[in-house]
C-alpha positions in Angstrom: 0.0 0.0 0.0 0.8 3.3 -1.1 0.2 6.1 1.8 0.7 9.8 1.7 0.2 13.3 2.8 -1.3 16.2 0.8 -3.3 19.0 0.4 -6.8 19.1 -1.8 -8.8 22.1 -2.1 -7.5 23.7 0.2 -7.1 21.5 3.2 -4.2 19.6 4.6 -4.9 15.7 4.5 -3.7 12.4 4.2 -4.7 9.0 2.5 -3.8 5.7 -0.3 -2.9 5.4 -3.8 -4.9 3.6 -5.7 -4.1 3.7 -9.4 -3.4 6.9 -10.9 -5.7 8.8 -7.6 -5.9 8.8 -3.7 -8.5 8.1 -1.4 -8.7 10.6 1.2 -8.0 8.7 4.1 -8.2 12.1 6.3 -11.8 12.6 5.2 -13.2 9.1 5.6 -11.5 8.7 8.8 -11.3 12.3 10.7 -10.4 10.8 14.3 -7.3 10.4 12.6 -6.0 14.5 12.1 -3.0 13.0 10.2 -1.1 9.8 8.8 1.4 9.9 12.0 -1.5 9.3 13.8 -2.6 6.6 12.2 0.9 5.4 11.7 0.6 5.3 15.8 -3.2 3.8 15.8 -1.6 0.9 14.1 -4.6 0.8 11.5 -2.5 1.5 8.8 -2.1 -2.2 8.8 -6.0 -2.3 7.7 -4.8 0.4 5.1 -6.5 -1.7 2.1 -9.5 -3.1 3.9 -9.9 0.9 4.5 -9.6 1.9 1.1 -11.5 -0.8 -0.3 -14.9 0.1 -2.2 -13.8 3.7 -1.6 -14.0 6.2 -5.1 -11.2 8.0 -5.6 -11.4 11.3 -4.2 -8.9 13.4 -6.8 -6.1 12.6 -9.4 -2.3 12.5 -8.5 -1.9 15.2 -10.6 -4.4 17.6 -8.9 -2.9 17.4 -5.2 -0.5 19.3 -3.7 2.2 17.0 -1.8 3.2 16.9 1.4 6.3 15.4 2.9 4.8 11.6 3.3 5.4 12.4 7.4 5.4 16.5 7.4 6.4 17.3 10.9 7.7 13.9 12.1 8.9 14.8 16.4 12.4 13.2 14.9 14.6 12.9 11.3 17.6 10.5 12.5 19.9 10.8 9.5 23.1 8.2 9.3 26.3 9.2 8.1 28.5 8.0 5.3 26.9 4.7 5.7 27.4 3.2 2.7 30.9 1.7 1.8 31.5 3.0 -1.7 30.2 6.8 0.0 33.2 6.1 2.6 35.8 5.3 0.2 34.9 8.6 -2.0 35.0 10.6 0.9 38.5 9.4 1.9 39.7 9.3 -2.2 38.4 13.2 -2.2 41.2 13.9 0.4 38.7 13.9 3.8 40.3 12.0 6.7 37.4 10.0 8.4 37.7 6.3 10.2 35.0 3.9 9.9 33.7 4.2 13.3 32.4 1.3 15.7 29.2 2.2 15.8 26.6 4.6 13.8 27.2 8.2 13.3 23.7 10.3 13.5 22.4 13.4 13.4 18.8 15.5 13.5 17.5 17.1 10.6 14.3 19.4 11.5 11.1 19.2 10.0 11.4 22.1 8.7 14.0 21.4 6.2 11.9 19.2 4.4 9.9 19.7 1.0 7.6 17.6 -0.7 7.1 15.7 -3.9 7.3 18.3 -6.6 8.3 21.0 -4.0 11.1 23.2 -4.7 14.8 22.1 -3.2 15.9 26.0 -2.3 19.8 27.3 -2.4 20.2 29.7 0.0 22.0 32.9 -0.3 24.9 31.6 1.6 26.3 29.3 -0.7 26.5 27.3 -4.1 27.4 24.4 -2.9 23.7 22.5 -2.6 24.7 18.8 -3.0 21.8 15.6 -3.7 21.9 12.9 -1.3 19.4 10.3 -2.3 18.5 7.8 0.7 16.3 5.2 1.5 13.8 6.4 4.5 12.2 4.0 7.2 9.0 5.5 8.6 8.5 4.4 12.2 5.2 2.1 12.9 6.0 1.2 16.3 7.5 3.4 18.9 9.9 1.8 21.7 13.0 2.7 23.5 16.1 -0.1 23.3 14.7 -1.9 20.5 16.8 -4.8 20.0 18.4 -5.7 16.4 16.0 -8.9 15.9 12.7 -7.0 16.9 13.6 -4.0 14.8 11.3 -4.6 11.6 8.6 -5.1 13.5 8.8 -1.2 14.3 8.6 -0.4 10.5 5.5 1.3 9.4 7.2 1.8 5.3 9.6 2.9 3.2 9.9 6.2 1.0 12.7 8.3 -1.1 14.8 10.8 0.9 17.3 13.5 -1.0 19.1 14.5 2.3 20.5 17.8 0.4 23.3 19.1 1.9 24.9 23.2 1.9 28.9 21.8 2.2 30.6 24.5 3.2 28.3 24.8 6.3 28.5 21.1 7.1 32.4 21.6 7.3 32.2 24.6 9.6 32.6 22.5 12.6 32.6 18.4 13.2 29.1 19.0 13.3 27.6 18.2 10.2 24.1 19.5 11.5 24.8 23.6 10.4 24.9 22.0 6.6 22.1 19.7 6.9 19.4 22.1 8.4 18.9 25.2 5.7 15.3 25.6 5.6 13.9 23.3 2.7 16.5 21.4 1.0 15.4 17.8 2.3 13.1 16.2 -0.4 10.8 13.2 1.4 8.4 11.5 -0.9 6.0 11.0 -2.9 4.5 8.5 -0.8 5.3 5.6 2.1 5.2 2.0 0.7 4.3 0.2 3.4 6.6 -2.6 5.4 4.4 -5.7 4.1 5.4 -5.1 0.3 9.5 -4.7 0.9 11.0 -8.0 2.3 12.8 -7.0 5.2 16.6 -6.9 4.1 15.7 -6.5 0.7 18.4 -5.0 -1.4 16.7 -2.2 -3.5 18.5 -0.4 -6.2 18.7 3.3 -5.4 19.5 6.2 -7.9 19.9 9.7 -8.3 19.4 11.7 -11.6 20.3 15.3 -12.4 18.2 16.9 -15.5 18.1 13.4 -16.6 21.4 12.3 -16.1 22.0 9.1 -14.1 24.6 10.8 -11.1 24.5 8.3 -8.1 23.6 4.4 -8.5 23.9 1.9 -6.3 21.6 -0.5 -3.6 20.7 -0.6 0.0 22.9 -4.1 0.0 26.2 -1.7 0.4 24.8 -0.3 4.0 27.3 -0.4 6.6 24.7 -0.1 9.4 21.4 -1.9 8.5 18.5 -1.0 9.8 18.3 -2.5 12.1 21.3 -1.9 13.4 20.3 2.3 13.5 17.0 1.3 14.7 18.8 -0.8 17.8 21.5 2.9 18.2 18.9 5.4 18.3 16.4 3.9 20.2 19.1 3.9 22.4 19.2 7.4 23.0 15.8 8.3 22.7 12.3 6.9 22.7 11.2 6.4 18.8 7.9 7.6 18.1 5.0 6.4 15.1 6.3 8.8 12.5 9.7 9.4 13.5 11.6 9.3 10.3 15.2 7.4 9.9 17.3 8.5 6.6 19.5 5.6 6.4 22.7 7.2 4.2 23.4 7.6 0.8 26.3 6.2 -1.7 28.9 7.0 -3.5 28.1 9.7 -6.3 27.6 12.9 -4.5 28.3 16.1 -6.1 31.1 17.2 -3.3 34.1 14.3 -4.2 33.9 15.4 -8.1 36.5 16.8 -9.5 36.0 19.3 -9.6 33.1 19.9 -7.5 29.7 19.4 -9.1 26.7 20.8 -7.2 22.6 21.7 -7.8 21.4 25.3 -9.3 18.3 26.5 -9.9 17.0 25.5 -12.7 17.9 22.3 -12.1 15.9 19.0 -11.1 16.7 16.7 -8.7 15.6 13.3 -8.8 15.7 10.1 -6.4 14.2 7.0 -7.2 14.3 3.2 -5.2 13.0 0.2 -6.5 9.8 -0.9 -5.2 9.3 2.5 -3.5 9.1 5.0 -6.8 10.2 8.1 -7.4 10.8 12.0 -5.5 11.7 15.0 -8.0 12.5 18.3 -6.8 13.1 21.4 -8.7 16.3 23.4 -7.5 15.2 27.1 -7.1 17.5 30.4 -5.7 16.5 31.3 -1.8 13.6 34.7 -2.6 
């Protein structure tokens, strides 16, 4: 099942796919204000018994995406978690050990943008770089999941572009200053939910740029699975129905080019993961 957030005439809702439309979940079902909370209801597992014998309620091409979660309470990003991403990094002159266990960070919600949304480069710098990812939508909230009980806590899976302003990510050790510009995190178009991806499942990831194929790989080159970052930051903190883990991204990325190769406006941005489908965002300058 397919399940997304959007707006239609006017109003901020939530709902299915179902062939070329959506069902408007929000409207059928108003004790649930938004899909987090039916994420946390754990009806979402009824998602096509819910939909079934429902009309479609508007075309695809008539809504107005929304991030699939649009203020999730956390967006766990992993670093340089994918081997080939690790070995550009260090090839492009950057001195970084594989470390022991998973390195992390927050993005805000507020640095995300939807399906079709506009990726913005702000004033302060040229150097907007893609980063497409594989996000795991939390089902199941917990604290010290362990490893073998992590699927279980996977509502879906959707297309992350974990944009990136360099320069600002390599003010301090920090990355967080470059990964926190007000929208420049694409998440979308939908959530495919956990019973149609095998967990494990190696799905081929790639990024395009105007058409041009700039980052392919699969979720099989992961350092830290899934589980693995579900087990570290449950951890730290209590995950939530919602919360929002962007699991890394592979070799390609603009910054290790030589030279240098980053987004403009004008430009459109593209991430796409078998079995999940496929987020585009248009680069545009910060008003």
């Amino acid at each position: 099942m397919r399940l997304l957030s959007f707006i239609h005439q006017g109003r901020e809702t939530w709902g299915a796919v179902a062939g070329d439309g959506v069902v408007d979940l929000g409207k059928a079902m108003p004790s649930f204000a938004t899909l987090a909370d039916y994420i946390a209801s754990g009806e979402y597992l009824k998602a096509a018994e819910h939909v079934k014998g429902k009309a479609v309620d508007a075309k695809l091409a008539d809504i107005t995406y929304l991030p699939v979660i649009p203020r999730p309470e956390k967006i766990v990003c992993a670093v340089r978690n994918y081997m080939d991403h690790h070995q550009e990094v260090l090839a492009a002159g950057m001195n970084r050990e594989l470390s022991e266990q998973p390195p992390i960070f927050l993005r805000v919600w507020r640095s995300q943008v939807a399906h079709n949304q506009a990726i913005v480069r702000p004033h302060v710098s040229e150097s907007l770089d893609w980063e497409g990812e594989l996000a795991v939508i939390i089902g199941k909230g917990g604290r010290n999941i362990p490893e073998d009980k992590a699927y279980e806590h996977v509502a879906g899976y959707s297309c992350y572009n974990d944009a990136s302003i360099r320069e600002w990510q390599f003010h301090a050790k920090q990355i967080a200053s470059g990964k926190n510009f007000e929208s420049t995190g694409g998440f979308g178009p939908w959530m495919v939910t956990a019973d149609e991806i095998a967990p494990g499942r190696q799905l081929k990831l790639e990024v395009r740029l105007n058409g041009e194929t700039i980052q392919s790989s699969h979720t099989g080159h992961m350092i830290f699975s899934i589980p693995k970052l579900i087990n570290y930051a449950s951890t730290i903190f209590t995950l939530t129905p919602g919360d929002v883990i962007a699991t890394g991204t592979p070799a390609g990325v603009g910054w290790s080019k030589k030279p240098p190769r980053f987004m403009k406006p004008g430009d459109i941005c593209e991430v796409e993961i078998e079995g999940i489908g496929r987020l585009s965002n248009p680069i545009v300058q910060q008003d």
